[in-house]
N, C-alpha and C positions, 0 to 999 in steps of 0.2 A: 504494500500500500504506500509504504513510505517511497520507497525508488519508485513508481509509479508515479507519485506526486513530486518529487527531485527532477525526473526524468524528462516532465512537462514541461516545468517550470526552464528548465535549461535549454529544451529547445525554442519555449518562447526568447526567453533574454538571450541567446544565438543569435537569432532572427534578426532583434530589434537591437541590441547592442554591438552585437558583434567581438565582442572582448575576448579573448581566449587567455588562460592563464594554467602554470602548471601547481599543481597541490604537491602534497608528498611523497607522495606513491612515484612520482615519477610520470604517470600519462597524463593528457592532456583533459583539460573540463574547462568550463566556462568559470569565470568569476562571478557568475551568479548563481549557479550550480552549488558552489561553497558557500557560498552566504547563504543558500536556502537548506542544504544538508544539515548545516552549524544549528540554523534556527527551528530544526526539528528536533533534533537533538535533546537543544535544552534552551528554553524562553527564560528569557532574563524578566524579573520580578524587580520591579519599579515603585517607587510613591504613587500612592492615589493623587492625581494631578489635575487640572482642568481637561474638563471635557470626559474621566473614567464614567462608564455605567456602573453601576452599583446594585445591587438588589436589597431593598427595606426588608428588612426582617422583623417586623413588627404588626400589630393590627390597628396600623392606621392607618390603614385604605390603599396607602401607596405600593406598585411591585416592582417598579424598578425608579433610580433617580440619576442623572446625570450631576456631575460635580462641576461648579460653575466657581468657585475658589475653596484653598485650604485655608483655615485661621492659621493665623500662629507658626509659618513657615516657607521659605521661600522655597523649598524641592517640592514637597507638595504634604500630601495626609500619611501617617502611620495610626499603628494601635490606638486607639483614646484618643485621637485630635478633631475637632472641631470642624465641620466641611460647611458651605452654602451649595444647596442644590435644587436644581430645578427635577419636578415629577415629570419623568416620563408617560407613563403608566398607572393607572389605577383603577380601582375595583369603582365599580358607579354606586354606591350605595357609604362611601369611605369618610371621613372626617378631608381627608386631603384630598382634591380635587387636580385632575392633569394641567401643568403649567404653573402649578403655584410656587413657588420658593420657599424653601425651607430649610430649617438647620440643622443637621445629622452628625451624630457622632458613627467612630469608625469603629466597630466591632467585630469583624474579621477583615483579615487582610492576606494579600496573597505574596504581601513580602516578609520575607523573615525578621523578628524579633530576637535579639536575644534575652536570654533573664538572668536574675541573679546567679544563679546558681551553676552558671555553663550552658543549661540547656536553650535550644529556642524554637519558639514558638509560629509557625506559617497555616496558611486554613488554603482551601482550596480555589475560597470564592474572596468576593470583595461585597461586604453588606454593610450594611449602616443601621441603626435605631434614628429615627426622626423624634428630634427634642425641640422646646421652645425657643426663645429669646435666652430666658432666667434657665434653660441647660434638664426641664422635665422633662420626662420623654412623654409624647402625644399619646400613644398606644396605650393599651394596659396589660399587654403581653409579650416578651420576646420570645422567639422561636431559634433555636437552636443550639449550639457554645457557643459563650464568649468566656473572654479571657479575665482571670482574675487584674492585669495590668490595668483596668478600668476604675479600681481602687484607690491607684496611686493618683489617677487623674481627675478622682473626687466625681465619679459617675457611678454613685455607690446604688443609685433609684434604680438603674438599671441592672446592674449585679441581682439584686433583689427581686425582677420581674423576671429573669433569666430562669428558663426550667435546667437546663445544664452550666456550669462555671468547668473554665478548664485550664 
């Protein structure tokens, strides 16, 4: 599947770029052949930045948000930091309604943390809790882990609505 998708991908940028370049092995591939192998491999895990999708993980109507800025950071959002985001998506029956702006904390991320203790901490996904102005969360339920590091960051409302802590 993967060489099938490589395979494509190199004789489109063949076509269009024309680059040939040698790898290690010794034979011959395109330079974009290696950039897309590389990038199968293994995707580089970045800040929640402007413009990431998100998925709410809470019962306040919203299913997914786009990130329109991070508080408190010029890379962008990690564990427990502050986002502005616009609703994608939402249930028609929700507290949040699609287009509205809102403030969401970041409760899983899919870039690695580490913690005290050596170990660290990565989720699969990238979600958020939707909170107010004053930092409640909208919802009255969150749905899935989050991480105890939401403690340090005095988002303890949330900790508490959390059916799993991890």
């Amino acid at each position: 599947m993967a060489s099938a998708f490589a395979s494509k991908f190199s004789r489109v940028g063949r076509s269009l770029l024309g680059g040939l370049g040698n790898n290690l092995y010794g034979s011959l591939t395109t330079s974009n052949e290696t950039v897309c192998n590389s990038f199968i491999m293994q995707q580089q895990r970045t800040f929640i930045q402007m413009r990431t999708v998100l998925k709410v993980v809470d019962n306040s109507g919203a299913k997914k948000v786009m990130c329109i800025q991070a508080l408190k950071g010029k890379k962008g959002a990690r564990l427990g930091d502050t986002i502005v985001a616009s609703v994608k998506e939402a249930h028609p029956n929700g507290k949040v309604k699609k287009g509205k702006v809102v403030y969401g904390v970041v409760v899983r991320a899919a870039m690695q943390k580490g913690r005290c203790d050596g170990s660290e901490v990565k989720f699969d996904d990238n979600a958020v809790v939707l909170v107010d102005k004053q930092g409640q969360p909208i919802g009255t339920r969150v749905f899935g882990p989050v991480p105890h590091e939401l403690r340090k960051k005095k988002h303890v409302k949330i900790l508490t609505l959390a059916e799993h802590i991890a």
